[in-house]
C-alpha positions in Angstrom: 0.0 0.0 0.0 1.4 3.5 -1.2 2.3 5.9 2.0 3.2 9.4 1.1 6.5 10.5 2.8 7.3 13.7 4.3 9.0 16.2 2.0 9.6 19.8 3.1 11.1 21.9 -0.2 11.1 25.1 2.6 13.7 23.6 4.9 15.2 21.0 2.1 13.7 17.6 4.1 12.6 14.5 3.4 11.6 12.5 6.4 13.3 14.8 8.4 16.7 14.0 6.6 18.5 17.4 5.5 20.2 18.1 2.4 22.1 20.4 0.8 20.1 21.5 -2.4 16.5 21.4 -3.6 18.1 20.0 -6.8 19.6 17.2 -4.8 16.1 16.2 -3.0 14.0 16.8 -5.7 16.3 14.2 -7.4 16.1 11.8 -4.3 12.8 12.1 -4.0 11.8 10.9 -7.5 14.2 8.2 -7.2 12.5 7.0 -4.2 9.2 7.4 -5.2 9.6 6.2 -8.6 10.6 2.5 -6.1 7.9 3.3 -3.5 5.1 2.8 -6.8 7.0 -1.0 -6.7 6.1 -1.8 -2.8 9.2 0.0 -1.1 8.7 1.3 2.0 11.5 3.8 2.9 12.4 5.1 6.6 14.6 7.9 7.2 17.6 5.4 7.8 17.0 4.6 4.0 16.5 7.9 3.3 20.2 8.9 4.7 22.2 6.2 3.2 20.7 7.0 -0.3 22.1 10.2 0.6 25.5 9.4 1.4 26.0 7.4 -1.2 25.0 10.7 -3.5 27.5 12.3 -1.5 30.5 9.6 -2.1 30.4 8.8 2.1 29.9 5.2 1.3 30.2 3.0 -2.0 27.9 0.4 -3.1 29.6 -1.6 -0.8 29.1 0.2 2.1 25.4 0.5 1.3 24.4 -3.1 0.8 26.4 -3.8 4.1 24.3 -1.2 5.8 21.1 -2.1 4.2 21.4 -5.7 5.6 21.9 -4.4 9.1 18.2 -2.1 8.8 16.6 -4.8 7.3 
């Protein structure tokens, strides 16, 4: 069942997860929504890591690693 998430363009959030740019969450939040229309569910631990691996914190790696642990 599709739940809309919290996105605040005013003070650049989504799910209370700040960023940097609206360009950069307008192009998270499409990316995310685009998956939530398949059954994905995010939470703001989701939300982050998608974030820092837009940012070059973590590599694919690092993200599947994480993504096991929130699962």
């Amino acid at each position: 069942m599709y739940r809309p998430i919290q996105i605040d363009r005013k003070n650049l959030t989504i799910m209370g997860v700040s960023f940097p740019d609206l360009a950069t969450l307008d192009s998270t939040a499409s990316a995310i929504g685009s998956n939530m229309f398949e059954g994905f569910e995010p939470t703001e631990k989701h939300i982050r890591l998608y974030l820092d691996l837009k940012a070059g914190k973590i590599n694919n790696t690092q993200l599947l690693v994480s993504l096991k642990e929130i699962s």
